[in-house]
matplotlib code that plots the C-alpha trace (Angstrom):
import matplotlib.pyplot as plt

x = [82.1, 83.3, 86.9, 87.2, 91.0, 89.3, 85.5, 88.4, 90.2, 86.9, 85.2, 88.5, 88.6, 84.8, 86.3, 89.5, 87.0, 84.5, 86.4, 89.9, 89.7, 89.4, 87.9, 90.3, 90.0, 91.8, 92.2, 93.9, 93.6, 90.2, 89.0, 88.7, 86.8, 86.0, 87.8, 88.0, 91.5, 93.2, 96.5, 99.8, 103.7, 106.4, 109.9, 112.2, 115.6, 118.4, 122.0, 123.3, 126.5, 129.0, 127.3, 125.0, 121.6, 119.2, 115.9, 113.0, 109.3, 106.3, 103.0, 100.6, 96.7, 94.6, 91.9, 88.8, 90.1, 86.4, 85.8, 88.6, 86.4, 87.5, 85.2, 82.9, 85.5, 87.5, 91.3, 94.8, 96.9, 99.0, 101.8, 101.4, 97.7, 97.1, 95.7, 94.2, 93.9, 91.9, 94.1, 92.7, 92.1, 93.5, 94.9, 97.7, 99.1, 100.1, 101.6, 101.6, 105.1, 107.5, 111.5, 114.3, 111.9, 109.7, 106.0, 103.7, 100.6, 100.2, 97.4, 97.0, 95.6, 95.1, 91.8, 93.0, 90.2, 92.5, 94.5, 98.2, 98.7, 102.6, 103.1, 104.9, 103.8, 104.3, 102.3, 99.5, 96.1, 94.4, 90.8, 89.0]
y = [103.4, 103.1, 102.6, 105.9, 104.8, 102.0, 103.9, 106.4, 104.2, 102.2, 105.7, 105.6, 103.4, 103.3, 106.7, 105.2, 102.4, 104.9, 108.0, 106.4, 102.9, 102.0, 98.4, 95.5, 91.5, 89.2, 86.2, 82.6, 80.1, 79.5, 81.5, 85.4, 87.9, 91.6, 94.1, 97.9, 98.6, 101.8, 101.8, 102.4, 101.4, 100.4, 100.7, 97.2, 98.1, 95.2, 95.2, 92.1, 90.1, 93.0, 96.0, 97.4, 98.4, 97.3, 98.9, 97.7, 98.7, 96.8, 98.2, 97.7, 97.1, 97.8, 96.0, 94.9, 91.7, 90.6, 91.2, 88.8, 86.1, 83.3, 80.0, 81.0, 81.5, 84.8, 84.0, 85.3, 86.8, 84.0, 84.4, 84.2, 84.7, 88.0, 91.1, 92.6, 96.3, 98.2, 100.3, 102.3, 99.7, 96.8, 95.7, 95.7, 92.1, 92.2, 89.2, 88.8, 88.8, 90.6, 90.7, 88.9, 87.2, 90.1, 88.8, 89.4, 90.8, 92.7, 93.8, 97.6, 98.4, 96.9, 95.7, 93.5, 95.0, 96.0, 94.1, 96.0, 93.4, 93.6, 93.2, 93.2, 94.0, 90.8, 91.5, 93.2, 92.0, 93.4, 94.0, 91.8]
z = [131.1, 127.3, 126.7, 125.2, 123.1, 121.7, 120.6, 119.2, 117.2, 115.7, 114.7, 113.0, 111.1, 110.0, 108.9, 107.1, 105.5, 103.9, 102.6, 102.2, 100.3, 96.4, 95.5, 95.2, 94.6, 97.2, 95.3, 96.8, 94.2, 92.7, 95.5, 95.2, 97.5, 96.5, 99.5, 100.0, 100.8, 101.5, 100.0, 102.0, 101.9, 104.4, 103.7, 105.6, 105.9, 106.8, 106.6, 104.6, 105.7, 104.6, 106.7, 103.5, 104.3, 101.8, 101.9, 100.2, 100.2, 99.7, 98.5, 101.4, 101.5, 104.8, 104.5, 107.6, 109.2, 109.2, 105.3, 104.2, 103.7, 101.8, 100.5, 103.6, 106.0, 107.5, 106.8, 107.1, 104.4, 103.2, 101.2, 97.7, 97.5, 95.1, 95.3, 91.9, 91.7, 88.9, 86.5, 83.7, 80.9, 83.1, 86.3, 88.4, 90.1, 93.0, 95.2, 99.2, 100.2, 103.0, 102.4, 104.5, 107.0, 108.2, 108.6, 105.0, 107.2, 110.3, 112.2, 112.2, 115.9, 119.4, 118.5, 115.2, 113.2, 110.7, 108.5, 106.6, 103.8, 102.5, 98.9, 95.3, 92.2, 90.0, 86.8, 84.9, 83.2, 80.6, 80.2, 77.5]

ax = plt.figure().add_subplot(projection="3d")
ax.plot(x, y, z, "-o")
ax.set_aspect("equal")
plt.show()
């Protein structure tokens, strides 16, 4: 018998993959990989040394563990690779990072077929 939870959570996220992503480039040096990636945030919040609660929140990309394939291998998120977003005439920069020592990736769900990606915006590009 199927493990009803987990056929559940795969119809999912085939769902989340086709009606719920925009295309993206991963990119790690010279290397770069094309991704669709359903955009999402998470707010950290930590209290620094005098009791004040800083809250900060990183753009986050979902993305298929399996597609992030980098010079013919699947990888991790590492931090500082890039993620470059399309936007209107350009592109938006976006750099692989968590605050004050949380992790910079997560997997999504039990299974680790999806990837939550934390980020910053660093810069934009324009198109040629």
């Amino acid at each position: 018998m199927a493990d009803l939870l987990q056929t559940g959570s795969t119809w999912l996220e085939d769902q989340r993959h086709q009606h719920m992503t925009r295309p993206v480039t991963y990119l790690r040096g010279a290397d770069s990989v094309a991704l669709n990636a359903t955009v999402g945030r998470t707010v950290f919040e930590q209290q620094d040394q005098f009791g004040v609660i800083q809250r900060t929140e990183t753009r986050d990309y979902l993305v298929r563990a399996i597609d992030l394939v980098l010079d013919g291998a699947q990888t991790e998120p590492r931090v500082g690779d890039r993620i470059r977003e399309p936007n209107g005439t350009g592109a938006l920069l976006y750099e692989v990072m968590a605050p004050g020592g949380e992790p910079h990736f997560r997997f999504s769900d039990p299974e680790r077929i999806t990837l939550r990606i934390h980020t910053k915006l660093t810069g934009k590009e324009a198109t040629p």
